[in-house]
Residue frames as a rotation matrix with the C-alpha (Angstrom) as fourth column:
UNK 1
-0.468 -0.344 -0.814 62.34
-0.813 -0.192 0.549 -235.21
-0.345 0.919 -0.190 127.46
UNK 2
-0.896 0.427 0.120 61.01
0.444 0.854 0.271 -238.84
0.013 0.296 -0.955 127.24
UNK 3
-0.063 0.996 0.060 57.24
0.724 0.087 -0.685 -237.88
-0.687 0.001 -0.726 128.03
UNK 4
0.099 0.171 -0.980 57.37
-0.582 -0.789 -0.196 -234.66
-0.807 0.590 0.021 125.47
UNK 5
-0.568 -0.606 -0.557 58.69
-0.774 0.162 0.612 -237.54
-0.280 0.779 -0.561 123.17
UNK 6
-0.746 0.664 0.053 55.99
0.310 0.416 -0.855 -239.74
-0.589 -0.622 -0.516 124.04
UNK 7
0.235 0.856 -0.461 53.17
0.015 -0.478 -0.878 -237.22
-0.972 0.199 -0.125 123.66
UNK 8
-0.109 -0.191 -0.976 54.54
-0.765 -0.611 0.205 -236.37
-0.635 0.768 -0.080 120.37
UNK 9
-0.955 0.006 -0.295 54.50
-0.131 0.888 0.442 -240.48
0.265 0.461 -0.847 118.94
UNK 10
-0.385 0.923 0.020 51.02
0.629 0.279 -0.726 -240.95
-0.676 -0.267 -0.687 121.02
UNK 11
-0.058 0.776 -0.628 49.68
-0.327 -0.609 -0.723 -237.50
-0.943 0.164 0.289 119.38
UNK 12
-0.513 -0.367 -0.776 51.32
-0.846 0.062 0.530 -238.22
-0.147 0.928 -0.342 115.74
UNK 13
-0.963 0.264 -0.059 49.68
0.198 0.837 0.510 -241.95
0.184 0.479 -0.858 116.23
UNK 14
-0.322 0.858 -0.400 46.15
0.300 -0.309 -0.903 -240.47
-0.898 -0.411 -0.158 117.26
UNK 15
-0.327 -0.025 -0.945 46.52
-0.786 -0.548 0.286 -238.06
-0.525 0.836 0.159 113.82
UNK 16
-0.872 -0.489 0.016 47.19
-0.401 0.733 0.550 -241.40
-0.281 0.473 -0.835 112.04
UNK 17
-0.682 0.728 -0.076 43.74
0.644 0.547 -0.535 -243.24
-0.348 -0.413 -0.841 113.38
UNK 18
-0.097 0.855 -0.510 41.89
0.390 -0.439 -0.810 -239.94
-0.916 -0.277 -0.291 112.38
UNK 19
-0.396 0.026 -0.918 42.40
-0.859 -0.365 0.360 -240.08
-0.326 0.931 0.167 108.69
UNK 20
-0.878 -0.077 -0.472 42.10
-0.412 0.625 0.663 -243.33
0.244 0.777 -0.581 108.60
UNK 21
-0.513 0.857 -0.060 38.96
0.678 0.361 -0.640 -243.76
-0.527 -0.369 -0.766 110.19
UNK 22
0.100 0.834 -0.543 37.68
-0.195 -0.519 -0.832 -240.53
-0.976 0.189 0.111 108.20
UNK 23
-0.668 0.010 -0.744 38.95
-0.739 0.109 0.665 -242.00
0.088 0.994 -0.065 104.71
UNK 24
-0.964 0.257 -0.070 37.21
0.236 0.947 0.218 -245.15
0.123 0.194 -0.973 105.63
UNK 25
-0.112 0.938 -0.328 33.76
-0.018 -0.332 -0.943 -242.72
-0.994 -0.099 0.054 107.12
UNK 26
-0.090 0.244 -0.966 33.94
-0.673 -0.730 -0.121 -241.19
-0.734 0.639 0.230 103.37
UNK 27
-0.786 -0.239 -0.570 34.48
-0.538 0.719 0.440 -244.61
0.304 0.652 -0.694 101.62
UNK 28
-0.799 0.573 -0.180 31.55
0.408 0.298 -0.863 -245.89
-0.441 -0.763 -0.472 103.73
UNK 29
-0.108 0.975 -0.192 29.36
0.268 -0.158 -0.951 -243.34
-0.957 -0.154 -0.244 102.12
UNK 30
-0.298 -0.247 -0.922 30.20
-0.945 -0.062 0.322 -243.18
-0.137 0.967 -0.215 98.78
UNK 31
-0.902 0.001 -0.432 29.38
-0.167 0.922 0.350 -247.06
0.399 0.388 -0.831 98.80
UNK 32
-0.572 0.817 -0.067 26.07
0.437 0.235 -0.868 -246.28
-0.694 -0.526 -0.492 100.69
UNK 33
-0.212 -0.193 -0.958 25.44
-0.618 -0.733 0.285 -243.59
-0.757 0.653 0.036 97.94
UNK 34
-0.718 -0.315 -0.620 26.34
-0.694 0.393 0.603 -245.94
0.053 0.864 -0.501 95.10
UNK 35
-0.873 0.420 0.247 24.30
0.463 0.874 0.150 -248.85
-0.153 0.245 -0.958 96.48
UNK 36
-0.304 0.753 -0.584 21.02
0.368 -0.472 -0.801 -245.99
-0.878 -0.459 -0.134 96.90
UNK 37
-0.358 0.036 -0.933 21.61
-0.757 -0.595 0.268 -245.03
-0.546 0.803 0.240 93.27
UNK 38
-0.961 -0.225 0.162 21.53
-0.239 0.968 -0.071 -248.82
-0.141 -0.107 -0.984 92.32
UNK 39
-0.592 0.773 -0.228 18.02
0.474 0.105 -0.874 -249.22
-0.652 -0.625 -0.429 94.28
UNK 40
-0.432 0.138 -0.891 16.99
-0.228 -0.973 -0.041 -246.47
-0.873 0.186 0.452 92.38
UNK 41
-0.581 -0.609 -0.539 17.74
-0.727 0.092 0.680 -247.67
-0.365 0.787 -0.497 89.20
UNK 42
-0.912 0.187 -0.364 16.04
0.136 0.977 0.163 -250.82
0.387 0.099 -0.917 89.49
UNK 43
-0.452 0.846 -0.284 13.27
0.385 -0.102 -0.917 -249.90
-0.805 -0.524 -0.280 91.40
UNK 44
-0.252 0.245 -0.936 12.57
-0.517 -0.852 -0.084 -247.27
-0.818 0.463 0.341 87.81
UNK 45
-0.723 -0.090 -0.685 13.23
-0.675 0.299 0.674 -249.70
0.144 0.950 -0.277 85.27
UNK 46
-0.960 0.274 -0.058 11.30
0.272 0.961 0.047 -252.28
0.068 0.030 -0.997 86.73
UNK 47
-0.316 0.713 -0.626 8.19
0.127 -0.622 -0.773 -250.00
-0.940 -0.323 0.106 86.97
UNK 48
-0.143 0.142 -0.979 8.55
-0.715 -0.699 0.002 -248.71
-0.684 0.701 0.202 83.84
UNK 49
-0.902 -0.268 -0.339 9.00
-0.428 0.661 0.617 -252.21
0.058 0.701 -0.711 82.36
UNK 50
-0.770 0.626 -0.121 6.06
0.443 0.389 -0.808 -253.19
-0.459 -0.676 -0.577 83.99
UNK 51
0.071 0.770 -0.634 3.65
-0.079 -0.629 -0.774 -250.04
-0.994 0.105 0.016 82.55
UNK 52
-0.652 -0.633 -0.418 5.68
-0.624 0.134 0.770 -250.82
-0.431 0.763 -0.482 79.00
UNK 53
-0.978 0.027 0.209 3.77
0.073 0.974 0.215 -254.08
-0.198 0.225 -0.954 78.84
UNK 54
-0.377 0.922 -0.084 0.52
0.837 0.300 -0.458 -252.82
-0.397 -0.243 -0.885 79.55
UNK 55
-0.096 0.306 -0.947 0.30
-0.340 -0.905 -0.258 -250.13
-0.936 0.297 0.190 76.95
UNK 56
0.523 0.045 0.851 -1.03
0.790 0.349 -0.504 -250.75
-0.320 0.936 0.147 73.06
UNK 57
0.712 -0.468 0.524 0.77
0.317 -0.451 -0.834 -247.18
0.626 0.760 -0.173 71.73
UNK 58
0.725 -0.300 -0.621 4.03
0.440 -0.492 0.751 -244.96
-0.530 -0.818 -0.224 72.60
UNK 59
0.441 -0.375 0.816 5.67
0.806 -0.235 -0.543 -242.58
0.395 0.897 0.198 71.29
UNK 60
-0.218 -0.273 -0.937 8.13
0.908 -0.409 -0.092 -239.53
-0.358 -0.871 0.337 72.39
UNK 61
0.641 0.262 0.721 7.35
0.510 -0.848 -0.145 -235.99
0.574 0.461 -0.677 71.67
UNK 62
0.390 -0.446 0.806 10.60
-0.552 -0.813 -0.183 -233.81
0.737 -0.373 -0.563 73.17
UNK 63
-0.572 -0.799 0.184 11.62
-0.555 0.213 -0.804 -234.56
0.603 -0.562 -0.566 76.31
UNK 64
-0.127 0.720 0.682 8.18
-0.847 0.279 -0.453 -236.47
-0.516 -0.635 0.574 77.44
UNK 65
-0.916 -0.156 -0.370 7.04
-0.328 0.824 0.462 -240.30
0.233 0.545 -0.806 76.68
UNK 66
-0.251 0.793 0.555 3.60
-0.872 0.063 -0.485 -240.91
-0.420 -0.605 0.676 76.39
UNK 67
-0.999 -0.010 -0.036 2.42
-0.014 0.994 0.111 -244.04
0.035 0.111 -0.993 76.63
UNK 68
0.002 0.995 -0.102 -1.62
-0.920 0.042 0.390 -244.71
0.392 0.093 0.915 75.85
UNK 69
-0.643 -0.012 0.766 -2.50
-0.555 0.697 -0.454 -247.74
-0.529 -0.717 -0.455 78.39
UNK 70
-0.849 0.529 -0.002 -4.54
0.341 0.551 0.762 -250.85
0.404 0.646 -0.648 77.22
UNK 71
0.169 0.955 -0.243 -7.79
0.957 -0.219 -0.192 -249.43
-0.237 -0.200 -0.951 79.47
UNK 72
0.679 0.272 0.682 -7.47
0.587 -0.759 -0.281 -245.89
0.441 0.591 -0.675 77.53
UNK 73
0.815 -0.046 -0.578 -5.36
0.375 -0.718 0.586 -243.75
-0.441 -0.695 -0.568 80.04
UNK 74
0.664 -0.524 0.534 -2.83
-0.003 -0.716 -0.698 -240.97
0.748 0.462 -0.477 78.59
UNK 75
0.724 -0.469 -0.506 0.31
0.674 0.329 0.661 -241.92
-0.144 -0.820 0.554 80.42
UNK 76
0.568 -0.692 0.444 3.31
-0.121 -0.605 -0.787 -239.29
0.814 0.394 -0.427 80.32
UNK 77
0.883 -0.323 -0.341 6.52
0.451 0.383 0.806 -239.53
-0.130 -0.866 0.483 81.98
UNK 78
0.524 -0.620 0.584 9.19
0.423 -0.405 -0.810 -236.96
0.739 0.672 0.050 82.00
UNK 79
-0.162 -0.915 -0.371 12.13
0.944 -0.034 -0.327 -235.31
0.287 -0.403 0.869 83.74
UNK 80
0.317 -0.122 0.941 11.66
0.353 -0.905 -0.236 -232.29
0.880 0.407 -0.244 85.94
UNK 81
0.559 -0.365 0.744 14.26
-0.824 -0.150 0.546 -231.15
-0.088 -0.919 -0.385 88.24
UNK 82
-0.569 -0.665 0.484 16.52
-0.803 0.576 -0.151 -233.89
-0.178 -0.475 -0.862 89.72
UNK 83
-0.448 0.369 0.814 13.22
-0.340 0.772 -0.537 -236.11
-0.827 -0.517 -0.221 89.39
UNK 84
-0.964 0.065 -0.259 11.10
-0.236 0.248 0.940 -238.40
0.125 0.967 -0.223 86.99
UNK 85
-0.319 0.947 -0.041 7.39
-0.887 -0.314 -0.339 -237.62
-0.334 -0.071 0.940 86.79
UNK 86
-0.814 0.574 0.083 4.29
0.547 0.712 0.440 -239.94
0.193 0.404 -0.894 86.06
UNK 87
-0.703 0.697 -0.142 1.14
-0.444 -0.586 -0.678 -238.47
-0.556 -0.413 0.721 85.13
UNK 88
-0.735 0.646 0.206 -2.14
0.452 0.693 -0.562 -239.86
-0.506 -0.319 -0.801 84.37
UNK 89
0.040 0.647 0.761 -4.45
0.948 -0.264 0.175 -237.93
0.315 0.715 -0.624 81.68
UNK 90
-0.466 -0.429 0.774 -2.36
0.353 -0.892 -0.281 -234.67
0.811 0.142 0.567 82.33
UNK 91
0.599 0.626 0.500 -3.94
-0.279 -0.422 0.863 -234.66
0.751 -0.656 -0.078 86.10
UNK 92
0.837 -0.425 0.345 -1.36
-0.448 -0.171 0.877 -234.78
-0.314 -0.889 -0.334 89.17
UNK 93
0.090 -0.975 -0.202 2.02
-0.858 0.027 -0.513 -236.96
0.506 0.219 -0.834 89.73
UNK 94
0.904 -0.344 0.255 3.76
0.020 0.630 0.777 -239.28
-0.428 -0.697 0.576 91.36
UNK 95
0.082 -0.992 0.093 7.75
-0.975 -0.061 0.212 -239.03
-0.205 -0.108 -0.973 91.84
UNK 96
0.997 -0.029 -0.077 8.97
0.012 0.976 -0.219 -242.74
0.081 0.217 0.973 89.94
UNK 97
0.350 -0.901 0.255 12.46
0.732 0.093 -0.675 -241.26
0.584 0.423 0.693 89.80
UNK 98
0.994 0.109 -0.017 14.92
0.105 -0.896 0.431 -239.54
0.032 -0.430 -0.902 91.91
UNK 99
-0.028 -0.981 0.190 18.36
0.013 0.190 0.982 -238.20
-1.000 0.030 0.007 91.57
UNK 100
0.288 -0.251 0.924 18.30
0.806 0.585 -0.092 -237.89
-0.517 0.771 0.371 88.09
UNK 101
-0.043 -0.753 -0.657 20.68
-0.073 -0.653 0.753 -236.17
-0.996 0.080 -0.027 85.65
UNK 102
-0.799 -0.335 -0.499 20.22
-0.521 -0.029 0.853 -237.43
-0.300 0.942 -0.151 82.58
UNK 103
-0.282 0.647 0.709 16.81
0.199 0.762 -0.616 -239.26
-0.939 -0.033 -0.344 80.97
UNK 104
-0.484 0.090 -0.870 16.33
-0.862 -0.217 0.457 -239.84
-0.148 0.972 0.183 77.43
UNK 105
0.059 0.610 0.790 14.15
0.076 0.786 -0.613 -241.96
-0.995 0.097 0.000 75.97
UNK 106
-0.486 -0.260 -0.835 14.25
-0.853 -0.069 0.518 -243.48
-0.192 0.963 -0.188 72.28
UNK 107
0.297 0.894 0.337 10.82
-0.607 0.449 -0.656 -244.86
-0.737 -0.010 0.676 71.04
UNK 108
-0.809 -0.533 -0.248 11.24
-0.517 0.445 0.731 -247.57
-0.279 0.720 -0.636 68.67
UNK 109
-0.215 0.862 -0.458 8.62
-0.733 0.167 0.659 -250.04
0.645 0.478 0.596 67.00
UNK 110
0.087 0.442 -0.893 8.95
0.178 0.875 0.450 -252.84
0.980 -0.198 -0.002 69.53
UNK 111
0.400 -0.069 -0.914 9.80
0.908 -0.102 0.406 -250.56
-0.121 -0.992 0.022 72.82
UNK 112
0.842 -0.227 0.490 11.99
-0.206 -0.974 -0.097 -247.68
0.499 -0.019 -0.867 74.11
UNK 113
-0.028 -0.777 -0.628 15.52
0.927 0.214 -0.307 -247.39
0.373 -0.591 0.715 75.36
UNK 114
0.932 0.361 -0.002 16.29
0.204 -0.522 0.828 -245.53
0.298 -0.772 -0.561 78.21
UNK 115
-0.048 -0.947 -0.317 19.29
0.766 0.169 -0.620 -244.19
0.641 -0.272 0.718 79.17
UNK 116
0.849 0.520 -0.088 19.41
0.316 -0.368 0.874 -243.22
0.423 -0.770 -0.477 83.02
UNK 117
-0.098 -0.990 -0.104 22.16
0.256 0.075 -0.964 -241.04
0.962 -0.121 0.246 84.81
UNK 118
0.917 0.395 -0.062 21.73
0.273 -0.506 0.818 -240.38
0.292 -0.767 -0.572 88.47
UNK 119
-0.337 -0.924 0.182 23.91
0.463 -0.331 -0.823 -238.76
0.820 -0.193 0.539 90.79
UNK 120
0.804 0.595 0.015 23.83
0.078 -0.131 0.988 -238.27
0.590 -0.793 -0.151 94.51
UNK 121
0.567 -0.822 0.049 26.57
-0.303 -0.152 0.941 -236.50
-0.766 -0.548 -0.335 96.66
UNK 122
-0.390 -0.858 -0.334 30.09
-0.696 0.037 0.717 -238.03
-0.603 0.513 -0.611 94.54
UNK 123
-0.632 -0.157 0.759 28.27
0.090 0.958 0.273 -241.04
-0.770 0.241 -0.591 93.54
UNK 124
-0.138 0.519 -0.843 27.11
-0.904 -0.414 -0.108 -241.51
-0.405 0.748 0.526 89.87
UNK 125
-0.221 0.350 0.910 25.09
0.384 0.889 -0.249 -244.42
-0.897 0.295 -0.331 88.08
UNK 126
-0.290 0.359 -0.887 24.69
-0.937 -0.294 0.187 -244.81
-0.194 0.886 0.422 84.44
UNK 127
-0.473 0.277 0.836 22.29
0.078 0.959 -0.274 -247.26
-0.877 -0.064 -0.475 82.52
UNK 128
-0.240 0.611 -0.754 20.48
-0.936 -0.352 0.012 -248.25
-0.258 0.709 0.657 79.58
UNK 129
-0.617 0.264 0.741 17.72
0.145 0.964 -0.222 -250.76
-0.773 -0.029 -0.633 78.80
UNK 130
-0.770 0.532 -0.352 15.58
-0.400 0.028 0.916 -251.58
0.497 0.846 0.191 75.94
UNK 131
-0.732 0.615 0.293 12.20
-0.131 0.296 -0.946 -251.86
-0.669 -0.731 -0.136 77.46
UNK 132
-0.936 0.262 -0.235 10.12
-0.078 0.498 0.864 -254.32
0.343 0.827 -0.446 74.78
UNK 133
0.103 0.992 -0.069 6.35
-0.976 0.114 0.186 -254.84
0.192 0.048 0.980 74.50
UNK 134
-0.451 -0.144 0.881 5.52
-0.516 0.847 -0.126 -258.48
-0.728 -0.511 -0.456 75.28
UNK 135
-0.579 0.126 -0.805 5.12
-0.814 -0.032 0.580 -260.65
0.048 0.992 0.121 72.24
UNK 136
0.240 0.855 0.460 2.17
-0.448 0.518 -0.728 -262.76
-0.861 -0.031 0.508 72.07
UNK 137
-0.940 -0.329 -0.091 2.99
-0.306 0.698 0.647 -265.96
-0.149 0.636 -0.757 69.72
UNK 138
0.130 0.986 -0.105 0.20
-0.980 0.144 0.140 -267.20
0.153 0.085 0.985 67.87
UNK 139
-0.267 -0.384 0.884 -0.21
-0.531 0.824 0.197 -271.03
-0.804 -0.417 -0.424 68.80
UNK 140
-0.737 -0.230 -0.636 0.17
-0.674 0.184 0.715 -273.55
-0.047 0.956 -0.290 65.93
UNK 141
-0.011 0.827 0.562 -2.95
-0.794 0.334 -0.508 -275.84
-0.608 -0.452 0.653 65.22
């Protein structure tokens, strides 16, 4: 009777250990997840802030933002699928964005906000930045 009583506390604490090691697996990747969305994020804006600067025109048409570079090139960047495009005078890609759910863009006179939603497995990221031309002060004489 003792060892059946035993087995039954050993098995019941075993049970115990194996939720709480798989809540803590799933909590584990939900915060690996979150930090990958994060990355993401940043890695886009800062890209985008980057090409932002080094364009004289932009403007959105639908769901695309083209941007006209300072050495002539027809930049477009737009959502298709899960992912955010970059093309070059309407001639291949390159993937700048992944994970994405949501991407809107809202041209203004001195930039564009952006408002970014990814989403990967449970984890979701939302953002929005105003990404500004760089303003050249004239210098006083």
């Amino acid at each position: 009777m003792e060892a059946l009583l035993s087995s039954v506390i050993l098995c019941t604490v075993l049970l115990s250990v194996l939720f709480c090691f798989t809540g803590a697996q799933r909590h584990f990747t939900y915060a690996k997840e979150i930090a990958e969305l994060e990355a993401e994020a940043r890695g886009l804006f800062s890209y985008m802030e980057t090409e932002m600067r080094q364009c004289k025109r932009f403007e959105r048409v639908g769901d695309k933002l083209f941007l006209t570079h300072l050495s002539g090139m027809n930049i477009t960047y737009q959502k298709v699928g899960e992912q955010i495009i970059r093309r070059v005078n309407m001639e291949g890609y390159i993937i700048i964005g992944r994970y994405v759910r949501v991407f809107q863009v809202e041209a203004e006179a001195g930039g564009c906000r952006f408002y970014v939603e990814l989403k990967k497995g449970k984890a979701t990221w939302r953002g929005s930045r105003f990404l500004g031309k760089r303003v050249e002060l004239a210098e006083a004489k």
